[in-house]
mmCIF file of the N, C-alpha and C atoms, coordinates in Angstrom:
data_MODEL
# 
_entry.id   MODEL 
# 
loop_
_atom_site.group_PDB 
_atom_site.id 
_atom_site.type_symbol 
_atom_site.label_atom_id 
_atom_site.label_alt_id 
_atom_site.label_comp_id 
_atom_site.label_asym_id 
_atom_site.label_entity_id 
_atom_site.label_seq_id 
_atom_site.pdbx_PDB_ins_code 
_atom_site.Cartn_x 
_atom_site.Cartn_y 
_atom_site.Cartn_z 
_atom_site.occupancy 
_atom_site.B_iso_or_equiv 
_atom_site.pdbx_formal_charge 
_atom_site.auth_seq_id 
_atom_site.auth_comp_id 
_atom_site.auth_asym_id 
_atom_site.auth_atom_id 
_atom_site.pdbx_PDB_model_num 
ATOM 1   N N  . UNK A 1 1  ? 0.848  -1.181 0.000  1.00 0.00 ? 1  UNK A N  1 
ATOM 2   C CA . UNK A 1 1  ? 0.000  0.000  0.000  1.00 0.00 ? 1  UNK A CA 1 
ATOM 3   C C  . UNK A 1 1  ? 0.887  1.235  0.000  1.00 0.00 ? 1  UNK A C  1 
ATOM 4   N N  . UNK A 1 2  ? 0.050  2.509  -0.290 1.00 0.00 ? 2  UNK A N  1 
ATOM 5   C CA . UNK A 1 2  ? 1.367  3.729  -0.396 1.00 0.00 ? 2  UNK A CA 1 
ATOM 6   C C  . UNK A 1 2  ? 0.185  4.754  0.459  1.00 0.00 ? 2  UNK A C  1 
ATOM 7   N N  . UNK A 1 3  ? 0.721  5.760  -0.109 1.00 0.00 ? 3  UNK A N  1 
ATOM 8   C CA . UNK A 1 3  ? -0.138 7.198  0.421  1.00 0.00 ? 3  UNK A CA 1 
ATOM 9   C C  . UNK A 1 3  ? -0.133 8.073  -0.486 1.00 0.00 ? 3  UNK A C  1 
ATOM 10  N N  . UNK A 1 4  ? -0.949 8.689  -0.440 1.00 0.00 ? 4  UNK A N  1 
ATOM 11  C CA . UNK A 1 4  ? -1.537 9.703  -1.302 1.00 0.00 ? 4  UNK A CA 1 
ATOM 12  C C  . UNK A 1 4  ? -1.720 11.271 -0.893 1.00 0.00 ? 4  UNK A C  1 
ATOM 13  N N  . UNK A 1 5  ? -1.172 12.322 -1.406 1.00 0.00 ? 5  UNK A N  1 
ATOM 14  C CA . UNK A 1 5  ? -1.508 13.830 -1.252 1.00 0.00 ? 5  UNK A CA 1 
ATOM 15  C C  . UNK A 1 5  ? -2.417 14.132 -1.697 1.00 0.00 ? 5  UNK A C  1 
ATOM 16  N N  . UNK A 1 6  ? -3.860 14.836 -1.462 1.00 0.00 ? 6  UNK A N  1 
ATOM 17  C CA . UNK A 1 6  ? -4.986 15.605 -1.243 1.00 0.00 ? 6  UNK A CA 1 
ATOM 18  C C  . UNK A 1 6  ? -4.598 16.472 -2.500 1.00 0.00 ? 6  UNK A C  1 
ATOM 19  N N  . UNK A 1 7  ? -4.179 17.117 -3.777 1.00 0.00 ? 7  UNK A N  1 
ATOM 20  C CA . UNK A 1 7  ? -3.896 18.426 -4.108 1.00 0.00 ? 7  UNK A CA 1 
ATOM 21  C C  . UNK A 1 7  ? -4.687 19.464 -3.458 1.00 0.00 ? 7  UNK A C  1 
ATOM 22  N N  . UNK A 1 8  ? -6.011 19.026 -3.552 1.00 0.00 ? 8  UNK A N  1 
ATOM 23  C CA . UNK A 1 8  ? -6.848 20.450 -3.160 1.00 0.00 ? 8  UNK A CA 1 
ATOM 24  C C  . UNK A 1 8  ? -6.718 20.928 -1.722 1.00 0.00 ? 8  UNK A C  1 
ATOM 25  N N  . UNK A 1 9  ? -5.902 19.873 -0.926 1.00 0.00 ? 9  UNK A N  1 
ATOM 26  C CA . UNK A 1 9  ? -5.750 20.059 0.651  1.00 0.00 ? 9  UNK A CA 1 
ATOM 27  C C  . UNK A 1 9  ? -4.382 20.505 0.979  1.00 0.00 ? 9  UNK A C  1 
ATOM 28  N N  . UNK A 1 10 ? -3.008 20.297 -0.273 1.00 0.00 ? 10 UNK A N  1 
ATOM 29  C CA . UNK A 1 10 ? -1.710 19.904 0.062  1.00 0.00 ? 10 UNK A CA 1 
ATOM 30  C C  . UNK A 1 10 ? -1.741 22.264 0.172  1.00 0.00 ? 10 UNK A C  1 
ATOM 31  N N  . UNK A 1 11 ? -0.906 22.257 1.156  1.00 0.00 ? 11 UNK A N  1 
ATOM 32  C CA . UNK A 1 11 ? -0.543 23.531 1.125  1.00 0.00 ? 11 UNK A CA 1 
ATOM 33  C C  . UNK A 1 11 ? 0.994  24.032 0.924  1.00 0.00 ? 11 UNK A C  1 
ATOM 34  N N  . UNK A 1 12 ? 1.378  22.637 0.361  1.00 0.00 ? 12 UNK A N  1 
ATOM 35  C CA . UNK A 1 12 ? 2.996  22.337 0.170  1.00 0.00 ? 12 UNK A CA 1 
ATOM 36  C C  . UNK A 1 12 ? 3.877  23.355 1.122  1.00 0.00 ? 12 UNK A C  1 
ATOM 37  N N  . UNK A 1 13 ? 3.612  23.032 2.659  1.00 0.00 ? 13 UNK A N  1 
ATOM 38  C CA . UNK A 1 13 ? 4.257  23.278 3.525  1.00 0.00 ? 13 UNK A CA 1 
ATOM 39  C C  . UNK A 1 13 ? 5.564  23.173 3.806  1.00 0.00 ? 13 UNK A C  1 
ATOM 40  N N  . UNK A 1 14 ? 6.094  21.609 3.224  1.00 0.00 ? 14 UNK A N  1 
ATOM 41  C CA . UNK A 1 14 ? 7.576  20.550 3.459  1.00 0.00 ? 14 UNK A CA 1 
ATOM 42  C C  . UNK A 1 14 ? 7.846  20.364 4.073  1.00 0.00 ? 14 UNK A C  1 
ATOM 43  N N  . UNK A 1 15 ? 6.514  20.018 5.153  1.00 0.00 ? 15 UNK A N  1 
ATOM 44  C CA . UNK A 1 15 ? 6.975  19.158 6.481  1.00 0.00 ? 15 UNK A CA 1 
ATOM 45  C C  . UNK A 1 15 ? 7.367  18.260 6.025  1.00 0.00 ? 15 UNK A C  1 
ATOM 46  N N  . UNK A 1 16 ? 6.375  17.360 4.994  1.00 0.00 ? 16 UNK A N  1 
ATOM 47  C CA . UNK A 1 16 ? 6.350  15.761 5.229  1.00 0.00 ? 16 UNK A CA 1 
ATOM 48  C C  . UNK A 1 16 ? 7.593  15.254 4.601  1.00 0.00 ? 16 UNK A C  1 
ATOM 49  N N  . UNK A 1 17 ? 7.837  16.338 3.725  1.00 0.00 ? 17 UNK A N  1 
ATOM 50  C CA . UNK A 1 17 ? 9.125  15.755 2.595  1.00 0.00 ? 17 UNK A CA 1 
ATOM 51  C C  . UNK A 1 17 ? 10.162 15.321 3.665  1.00 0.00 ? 17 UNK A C  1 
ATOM 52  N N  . UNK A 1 18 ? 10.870 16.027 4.106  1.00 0.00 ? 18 UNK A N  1 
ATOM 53  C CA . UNK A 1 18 ? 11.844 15.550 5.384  1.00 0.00 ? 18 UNK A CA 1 
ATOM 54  C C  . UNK A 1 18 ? 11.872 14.289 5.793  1.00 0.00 ? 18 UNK A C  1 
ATOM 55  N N  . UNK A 1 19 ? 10.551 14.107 6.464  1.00 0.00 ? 19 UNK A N  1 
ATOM 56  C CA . UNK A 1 19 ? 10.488 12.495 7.277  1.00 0.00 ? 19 UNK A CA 1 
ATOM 57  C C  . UNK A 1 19 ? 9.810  11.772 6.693  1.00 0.00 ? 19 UNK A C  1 
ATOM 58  N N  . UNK A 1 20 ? 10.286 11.904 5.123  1.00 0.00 ? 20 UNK A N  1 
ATOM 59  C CA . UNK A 1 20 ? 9.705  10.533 4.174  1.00 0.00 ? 20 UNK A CA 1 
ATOM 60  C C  . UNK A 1 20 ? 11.265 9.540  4.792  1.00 0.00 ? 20 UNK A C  1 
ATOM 61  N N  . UNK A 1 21 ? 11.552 8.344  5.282  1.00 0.00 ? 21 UNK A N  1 
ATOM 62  C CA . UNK A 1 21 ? 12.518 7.535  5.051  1.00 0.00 ? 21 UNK A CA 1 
ATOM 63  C C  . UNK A 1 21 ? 12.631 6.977  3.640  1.00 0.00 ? 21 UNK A C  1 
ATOM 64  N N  . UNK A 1 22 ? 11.978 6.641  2.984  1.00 0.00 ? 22 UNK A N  1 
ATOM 65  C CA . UNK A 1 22 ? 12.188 6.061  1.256  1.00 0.00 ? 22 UNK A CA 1 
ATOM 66  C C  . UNK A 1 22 ? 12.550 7.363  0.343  1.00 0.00 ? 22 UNK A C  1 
ATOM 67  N N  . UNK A 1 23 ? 12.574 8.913  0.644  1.00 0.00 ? 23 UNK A N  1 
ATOM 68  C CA . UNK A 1 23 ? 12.188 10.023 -0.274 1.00 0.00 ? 23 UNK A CA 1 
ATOM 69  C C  . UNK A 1 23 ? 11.286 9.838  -1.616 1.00 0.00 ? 23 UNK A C  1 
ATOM 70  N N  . UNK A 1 24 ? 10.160 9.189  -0.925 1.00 0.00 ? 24 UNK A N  1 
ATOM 71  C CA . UNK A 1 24 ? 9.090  9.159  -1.635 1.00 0.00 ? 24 UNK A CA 1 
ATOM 72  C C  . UNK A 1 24 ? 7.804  10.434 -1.854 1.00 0.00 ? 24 UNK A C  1 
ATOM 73  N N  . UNK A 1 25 ? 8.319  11.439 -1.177 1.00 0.00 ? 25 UNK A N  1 
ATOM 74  C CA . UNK A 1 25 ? 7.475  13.118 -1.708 1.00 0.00 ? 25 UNK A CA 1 
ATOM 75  C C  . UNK A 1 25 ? 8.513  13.644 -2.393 1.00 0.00 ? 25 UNK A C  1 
ATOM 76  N N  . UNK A 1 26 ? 8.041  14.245 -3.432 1.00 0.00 ? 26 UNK A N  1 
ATOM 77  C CA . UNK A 1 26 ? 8.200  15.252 -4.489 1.00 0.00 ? 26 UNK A CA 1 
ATOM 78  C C  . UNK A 1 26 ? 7.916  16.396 -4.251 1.00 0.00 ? 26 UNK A C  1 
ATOM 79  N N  . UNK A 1 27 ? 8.303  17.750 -4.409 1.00 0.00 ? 27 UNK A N  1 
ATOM 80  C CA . UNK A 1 27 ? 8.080  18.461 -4.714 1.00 0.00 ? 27 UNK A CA 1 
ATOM 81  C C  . UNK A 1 27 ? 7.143  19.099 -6.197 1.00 0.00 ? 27 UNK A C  1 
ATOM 82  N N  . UNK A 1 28 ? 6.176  19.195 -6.433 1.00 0.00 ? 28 UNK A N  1 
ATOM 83  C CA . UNK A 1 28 ? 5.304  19.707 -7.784 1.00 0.00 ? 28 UNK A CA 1 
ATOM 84  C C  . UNK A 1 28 ? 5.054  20.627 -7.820 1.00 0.00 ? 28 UNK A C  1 
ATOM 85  N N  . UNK A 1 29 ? 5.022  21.307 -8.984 1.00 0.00 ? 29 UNK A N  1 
ATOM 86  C CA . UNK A 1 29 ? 4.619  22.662 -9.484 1.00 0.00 ? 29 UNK A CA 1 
ATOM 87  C C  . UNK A 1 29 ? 3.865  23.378 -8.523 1.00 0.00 ? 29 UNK A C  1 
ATOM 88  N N  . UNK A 1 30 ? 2.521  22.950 -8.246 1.00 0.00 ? 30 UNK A N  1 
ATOM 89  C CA . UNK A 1 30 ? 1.898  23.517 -7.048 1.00 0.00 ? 30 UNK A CA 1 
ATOM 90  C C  . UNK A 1 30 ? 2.225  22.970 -5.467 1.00 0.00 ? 30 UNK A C  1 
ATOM 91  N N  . UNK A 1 31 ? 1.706  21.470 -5.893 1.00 0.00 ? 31 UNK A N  1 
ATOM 92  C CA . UNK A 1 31 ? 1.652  21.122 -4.447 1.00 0.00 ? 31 UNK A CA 1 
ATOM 93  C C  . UNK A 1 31 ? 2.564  19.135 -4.757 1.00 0.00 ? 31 UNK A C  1 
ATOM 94  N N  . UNK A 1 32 ? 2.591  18.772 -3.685 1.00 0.00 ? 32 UNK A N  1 
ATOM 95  C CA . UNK A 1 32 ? 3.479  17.489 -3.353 1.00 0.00 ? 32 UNK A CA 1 
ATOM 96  C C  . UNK A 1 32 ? 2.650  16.558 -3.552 1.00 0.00 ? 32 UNK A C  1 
ATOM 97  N N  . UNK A 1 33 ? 3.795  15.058 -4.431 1.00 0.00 ? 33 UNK A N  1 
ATOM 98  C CA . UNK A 1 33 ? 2.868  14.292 -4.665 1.00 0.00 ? 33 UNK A CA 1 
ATOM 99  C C  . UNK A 1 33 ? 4.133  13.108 -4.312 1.00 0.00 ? 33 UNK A C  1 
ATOM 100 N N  . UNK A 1 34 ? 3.885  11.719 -3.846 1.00 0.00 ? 34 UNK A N  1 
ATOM 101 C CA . UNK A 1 34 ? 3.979  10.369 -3.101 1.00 0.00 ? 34 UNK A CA 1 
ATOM 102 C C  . UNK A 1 34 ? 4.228  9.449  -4.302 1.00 0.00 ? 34 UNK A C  1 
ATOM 103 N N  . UNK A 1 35 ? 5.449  9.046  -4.486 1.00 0.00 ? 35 UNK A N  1 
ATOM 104 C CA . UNK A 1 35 ? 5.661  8.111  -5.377 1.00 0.00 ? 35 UNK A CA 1 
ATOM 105 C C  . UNK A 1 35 ? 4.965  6.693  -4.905 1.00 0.00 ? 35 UNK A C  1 
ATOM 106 N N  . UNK A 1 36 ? 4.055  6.266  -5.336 1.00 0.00 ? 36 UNK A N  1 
ATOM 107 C CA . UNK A 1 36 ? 3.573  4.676  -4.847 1.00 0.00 ? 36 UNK A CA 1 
ATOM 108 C C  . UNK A 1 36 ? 4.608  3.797  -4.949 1.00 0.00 ? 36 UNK A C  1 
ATOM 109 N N  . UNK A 1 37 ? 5.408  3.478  -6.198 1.00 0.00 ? 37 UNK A N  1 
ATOM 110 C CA . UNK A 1 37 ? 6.284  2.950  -6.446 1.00 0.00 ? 37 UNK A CA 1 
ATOM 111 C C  . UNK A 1 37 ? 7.390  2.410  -5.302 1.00 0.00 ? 37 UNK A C  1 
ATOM 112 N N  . UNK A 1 38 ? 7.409  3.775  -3.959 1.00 0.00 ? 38 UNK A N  1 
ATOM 113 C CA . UNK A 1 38 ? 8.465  3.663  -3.143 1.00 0.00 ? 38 UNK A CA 1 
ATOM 114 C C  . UNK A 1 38 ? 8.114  3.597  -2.154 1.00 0.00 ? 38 UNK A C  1 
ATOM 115 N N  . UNK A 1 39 ? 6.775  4.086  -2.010 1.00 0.00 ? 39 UNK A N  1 
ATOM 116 C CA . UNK A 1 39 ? 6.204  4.144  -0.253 1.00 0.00 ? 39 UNK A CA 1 
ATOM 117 C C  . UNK A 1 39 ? 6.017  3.375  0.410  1.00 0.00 ? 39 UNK A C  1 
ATOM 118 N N  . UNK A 1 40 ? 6.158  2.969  1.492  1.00 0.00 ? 40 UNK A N  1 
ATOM 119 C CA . UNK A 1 40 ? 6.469  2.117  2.353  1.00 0.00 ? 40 UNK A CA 1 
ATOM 120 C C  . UNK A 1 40 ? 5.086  1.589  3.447  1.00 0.00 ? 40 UNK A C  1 
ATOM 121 N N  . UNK A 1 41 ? 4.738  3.316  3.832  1.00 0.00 ? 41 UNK A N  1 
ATOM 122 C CA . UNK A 1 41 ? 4.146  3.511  4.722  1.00 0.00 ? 41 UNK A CA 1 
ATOM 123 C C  . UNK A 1 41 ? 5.075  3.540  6.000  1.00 0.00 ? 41 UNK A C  1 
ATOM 124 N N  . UNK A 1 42 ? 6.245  3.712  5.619  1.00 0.00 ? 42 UNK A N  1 
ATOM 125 C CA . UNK A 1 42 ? 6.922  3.797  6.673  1.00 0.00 ? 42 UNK A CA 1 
ATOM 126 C C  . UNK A 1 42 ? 7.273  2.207  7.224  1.00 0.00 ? 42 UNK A C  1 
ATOM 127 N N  . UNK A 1 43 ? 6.965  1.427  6.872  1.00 0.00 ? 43 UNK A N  1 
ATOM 128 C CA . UNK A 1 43 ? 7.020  0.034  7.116  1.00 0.00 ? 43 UNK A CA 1 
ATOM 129 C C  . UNK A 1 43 ? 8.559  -0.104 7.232  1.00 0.00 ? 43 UNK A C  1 
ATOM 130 N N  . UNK A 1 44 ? 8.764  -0.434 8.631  1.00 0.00 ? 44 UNK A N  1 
ATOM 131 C CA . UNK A 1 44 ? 10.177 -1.019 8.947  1.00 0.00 ? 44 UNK A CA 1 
ATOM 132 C C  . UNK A 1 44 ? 11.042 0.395  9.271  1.00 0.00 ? 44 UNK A C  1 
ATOM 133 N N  . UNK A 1 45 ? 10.037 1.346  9.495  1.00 0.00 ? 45 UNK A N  1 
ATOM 134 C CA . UNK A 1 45 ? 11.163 3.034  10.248 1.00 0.00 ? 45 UNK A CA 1 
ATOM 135 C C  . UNK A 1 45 ? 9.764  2.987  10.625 1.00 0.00 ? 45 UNK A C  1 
ATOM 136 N N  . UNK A 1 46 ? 9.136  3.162  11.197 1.00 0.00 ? 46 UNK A N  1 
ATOM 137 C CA . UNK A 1 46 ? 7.798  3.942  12.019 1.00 0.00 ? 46 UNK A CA 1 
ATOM 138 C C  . UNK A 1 46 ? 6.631  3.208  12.256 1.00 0.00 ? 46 UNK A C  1 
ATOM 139 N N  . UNK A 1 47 ? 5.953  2.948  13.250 1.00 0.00 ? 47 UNK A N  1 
ATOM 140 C CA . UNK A 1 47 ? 4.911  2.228  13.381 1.00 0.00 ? 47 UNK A CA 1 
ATOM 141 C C  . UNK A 1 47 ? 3.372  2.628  12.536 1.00 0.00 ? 47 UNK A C  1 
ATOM 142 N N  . UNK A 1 48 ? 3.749  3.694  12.365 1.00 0.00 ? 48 UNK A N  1 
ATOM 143 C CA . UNK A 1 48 ? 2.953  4.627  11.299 1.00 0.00 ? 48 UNK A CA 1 
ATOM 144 C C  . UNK A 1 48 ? 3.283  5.013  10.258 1.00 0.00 ? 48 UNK A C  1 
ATOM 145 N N  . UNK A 1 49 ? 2.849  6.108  8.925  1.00 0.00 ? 49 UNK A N  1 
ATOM 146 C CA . UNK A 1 49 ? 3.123  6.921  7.789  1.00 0.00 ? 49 UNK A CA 1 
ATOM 147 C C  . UNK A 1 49 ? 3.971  8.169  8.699  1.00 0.00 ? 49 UNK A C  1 
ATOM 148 N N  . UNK A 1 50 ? 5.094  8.193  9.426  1.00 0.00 ? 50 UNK A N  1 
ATOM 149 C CA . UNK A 1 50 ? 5.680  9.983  9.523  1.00 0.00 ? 50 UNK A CA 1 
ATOM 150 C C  . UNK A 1 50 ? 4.760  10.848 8.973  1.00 0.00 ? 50 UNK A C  1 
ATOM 151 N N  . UNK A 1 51 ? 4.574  10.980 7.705  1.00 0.00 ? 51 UNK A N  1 
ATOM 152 C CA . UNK A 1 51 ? 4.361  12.220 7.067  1.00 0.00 ? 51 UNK A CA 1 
ATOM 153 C C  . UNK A 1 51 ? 2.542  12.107 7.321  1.00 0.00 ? 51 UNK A C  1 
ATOM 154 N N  . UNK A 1 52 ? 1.880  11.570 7.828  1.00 0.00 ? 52 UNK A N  1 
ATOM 155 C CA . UNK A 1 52 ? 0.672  11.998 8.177  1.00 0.00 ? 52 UNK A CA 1 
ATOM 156 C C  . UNK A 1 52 ? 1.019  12.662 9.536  1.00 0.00 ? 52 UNK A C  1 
ATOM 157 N N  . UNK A 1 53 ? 1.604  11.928 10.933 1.00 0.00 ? 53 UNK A N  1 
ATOM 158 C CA . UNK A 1 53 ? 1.843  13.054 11.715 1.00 0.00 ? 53 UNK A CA 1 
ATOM 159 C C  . UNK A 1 53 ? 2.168  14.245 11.848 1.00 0.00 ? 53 UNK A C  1 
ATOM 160 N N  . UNK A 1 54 ? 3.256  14.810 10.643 1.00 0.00 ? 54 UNK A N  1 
ATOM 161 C CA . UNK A 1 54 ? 3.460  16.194 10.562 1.00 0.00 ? 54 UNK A CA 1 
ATOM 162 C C  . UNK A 1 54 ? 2.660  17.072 9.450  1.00 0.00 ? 54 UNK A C  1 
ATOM 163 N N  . UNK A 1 55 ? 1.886  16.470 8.969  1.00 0.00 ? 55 UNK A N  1 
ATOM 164 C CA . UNK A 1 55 ? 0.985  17.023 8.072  1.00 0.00 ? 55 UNK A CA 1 
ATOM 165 C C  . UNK A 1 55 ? 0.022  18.044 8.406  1.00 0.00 ? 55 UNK A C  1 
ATOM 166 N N  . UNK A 1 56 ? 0.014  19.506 8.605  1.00 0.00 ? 56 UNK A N  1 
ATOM 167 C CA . UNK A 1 56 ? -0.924 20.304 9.248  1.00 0.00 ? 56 UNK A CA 1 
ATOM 168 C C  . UNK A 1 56 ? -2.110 20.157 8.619  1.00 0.00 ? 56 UNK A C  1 
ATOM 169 N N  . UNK A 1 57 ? -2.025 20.204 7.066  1.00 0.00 ? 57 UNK A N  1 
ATOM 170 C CA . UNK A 1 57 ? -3.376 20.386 6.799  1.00 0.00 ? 57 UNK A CA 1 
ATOM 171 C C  . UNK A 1 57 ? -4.778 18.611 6.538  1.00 0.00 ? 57 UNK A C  1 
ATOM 172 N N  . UNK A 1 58 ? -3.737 17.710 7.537  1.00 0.00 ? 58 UNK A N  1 
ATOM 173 C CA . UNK A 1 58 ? -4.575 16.690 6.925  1.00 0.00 ? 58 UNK A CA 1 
ATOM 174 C C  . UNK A 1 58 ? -4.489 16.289 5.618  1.00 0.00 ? 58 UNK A C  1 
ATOM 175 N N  . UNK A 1 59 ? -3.765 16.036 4.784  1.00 0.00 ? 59 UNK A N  1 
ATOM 176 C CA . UNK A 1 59 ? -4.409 16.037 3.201  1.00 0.00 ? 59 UNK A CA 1 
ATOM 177 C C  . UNK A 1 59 ? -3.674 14.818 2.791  1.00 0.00 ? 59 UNK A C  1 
ATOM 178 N N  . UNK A 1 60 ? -2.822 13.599 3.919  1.00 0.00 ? 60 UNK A N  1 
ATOM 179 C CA . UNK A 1 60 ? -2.158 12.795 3.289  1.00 0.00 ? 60 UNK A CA 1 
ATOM 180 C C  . UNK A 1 60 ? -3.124 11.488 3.798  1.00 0.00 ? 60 UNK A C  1 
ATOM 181 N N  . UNK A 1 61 ? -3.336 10.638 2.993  1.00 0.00 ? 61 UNK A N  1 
ATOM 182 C CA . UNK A 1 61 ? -4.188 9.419  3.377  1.00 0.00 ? 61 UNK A CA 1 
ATOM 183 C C  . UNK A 1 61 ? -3.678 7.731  2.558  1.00 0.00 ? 61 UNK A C  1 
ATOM 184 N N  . UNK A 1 62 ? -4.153 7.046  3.032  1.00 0.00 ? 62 UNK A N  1 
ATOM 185 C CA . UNK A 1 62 ? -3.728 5.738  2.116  1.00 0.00 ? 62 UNK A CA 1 
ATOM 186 C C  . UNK A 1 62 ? -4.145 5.646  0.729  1.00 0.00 ? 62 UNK A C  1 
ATOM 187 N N  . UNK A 1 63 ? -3.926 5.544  -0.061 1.00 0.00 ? 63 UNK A N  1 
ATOM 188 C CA . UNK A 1 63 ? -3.768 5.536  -1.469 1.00 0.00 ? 63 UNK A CA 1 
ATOM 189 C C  . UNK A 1 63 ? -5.270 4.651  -2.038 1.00 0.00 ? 63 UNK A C  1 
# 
C-alpha cells in the first residue's frame, strides 16, 4: 500500500518531505505528490506513515 496527497488540501508546507525515510514526496509545481512505487508507509522506520503526523493540513491518506 502507499499514500496519497490531497492536491486540493496539500498547502505544500515541506513538512512531510523531510520524514519521508524512502524520499518518496516530491516536490510539484503547485503542491506534493507520493511516489507509490516507493512508499512504504513507513514500514520497517515507524509504526505509522511519519508524514501523516506532521501534516498540518490533513491532506495525506492511504492511497
Amino acid at each position: 500500500m502507499a499514500m496519497t496527497i490531497d492536491p486540493d488540501m496539500c498547502t505544500a508546507c515541506d513538512d512531510c518531505r523531510p520524514v519521508c525515510p524512502t524520499k518518496s514526496i516530491q516536490k510539484g509545481k503547485i503542491f506534493y505528490t507520493i511516489d507509490a512505487s516507493t512508499c512504504t508507509e513507513c514500514d520497517g522506520h515507524a509504526d505509522a506513515p511519519l508524514c501523516v503526523d506532521v501534516c498540518p493540513s490533513g491532506c495525506i491518506s492511504p492511497l
